[in-house]
C-alpha positions as CSV (number, residue, x, y, z in Angstrom):
1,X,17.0,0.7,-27.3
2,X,13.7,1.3,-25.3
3,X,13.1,0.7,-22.2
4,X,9.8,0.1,-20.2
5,X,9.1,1.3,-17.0
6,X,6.4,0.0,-14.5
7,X,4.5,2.5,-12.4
8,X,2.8,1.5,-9.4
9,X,0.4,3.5,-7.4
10,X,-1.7,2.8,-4.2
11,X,-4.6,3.6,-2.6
12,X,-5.9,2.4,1.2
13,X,-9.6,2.6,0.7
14,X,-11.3,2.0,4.2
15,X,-14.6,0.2,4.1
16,X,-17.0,-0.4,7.3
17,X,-17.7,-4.6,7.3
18,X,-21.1,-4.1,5.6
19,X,-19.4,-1.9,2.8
20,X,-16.6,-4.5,2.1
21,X,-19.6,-7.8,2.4
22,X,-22.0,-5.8,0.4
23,X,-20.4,-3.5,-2.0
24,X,-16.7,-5.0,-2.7
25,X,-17.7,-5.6,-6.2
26,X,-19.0,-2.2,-7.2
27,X,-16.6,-0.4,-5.5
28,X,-13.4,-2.3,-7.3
29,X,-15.5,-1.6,-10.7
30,X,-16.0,2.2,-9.8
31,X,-11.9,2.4,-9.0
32,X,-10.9,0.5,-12.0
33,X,-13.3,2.8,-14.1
34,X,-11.6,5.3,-12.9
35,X,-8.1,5.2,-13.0
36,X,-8.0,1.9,-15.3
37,X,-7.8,4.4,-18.4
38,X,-4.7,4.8,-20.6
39,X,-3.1,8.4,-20.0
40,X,-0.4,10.9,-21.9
41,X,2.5,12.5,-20.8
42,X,3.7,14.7,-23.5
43,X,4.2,12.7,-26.3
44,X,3.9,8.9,-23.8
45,X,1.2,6.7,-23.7
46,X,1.3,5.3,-20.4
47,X,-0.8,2.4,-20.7
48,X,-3.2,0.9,-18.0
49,X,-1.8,-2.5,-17.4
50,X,-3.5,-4.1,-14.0
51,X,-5.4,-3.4,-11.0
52,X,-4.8,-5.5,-7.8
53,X,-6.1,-5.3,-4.2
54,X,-4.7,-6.9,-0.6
55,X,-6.7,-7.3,2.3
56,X,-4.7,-5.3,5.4
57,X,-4.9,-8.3,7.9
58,X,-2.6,-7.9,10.4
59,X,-2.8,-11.3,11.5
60,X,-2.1,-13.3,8.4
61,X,0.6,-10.8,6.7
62,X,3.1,-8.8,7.1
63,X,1.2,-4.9,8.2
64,X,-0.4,-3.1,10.9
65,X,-0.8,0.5,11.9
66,X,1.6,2.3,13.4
67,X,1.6,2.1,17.2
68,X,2.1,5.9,17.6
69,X,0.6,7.5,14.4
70,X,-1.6,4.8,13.0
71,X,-0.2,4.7,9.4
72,X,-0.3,1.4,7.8
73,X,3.2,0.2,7.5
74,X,5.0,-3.0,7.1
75,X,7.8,-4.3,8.9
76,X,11.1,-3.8,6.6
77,X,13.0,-6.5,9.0
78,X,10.7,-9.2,8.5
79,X,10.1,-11.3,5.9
80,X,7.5,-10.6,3.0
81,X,7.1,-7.0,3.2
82,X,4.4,-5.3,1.4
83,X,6.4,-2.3,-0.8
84,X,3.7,-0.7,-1.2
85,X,3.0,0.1,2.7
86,X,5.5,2.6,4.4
87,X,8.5,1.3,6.0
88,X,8.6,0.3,9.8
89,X,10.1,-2.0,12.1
90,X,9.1,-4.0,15.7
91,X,10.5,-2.2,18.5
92,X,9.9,-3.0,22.3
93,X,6.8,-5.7,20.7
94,X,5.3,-2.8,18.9
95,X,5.0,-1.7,15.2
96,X,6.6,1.5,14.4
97,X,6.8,3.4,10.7
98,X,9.5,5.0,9.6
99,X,8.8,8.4,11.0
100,X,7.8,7.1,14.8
101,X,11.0,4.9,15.2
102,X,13.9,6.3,17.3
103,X,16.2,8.2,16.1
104,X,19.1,6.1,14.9
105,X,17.1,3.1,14.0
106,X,18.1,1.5,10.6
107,X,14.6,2.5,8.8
108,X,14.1,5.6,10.8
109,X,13.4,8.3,8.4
């Protein structure tokens, strides 16, 4: 019996507000050019299936940067987590990844 997998990759692209009003479009097109393409492994096809984008906005979902480091990351203990973001968590009212919590912390790394 075969089985399928599903291989997700992600990429923060940072765009200044006239980049993201102006050229959204063109860069999507540039980054689906790019790695929308089927590829091999060995003998495997791995097939390009879909491309996707979310806009970081702290204030409508569930990210932010990491109060010490500034890595994006998502809160693991609330609800709606983004997978694709590292892991972090709230402590003391600010946003921690899994490398910056303190040690002992269920999602400390």
């Amino acid at each position: 019996m075969n089985k399928t997998l599903l291989v997700k990759s992600a990429y923060l692209v940072e765009l200044t507000e006239k980049e993201f009003l102006n050229k959204y479009d063109e860069i999507m097109l540039s980054i689906s050019n790019v790695i929308g393409r089927d590829i091999s492994v060995s003998s495997n096809k791995l097939q390009w299936e879909s491309i996707s984008t979310i806009l970081l906005d702290p204030e409508t979902i569930n990210c932010g940067r990491c109060n010490n480091c500034k890595s994006w990351v998502t809160d693991r203990e609330k609800e709606n987590h983004i997978d694709e973001l590292n892991n972090g968590a709230t402590v003391n009212g600010k946003i921690l990844c899994d490398e910056c919590l303190p040690e002992g912390h269920p999602w400390a790394f």
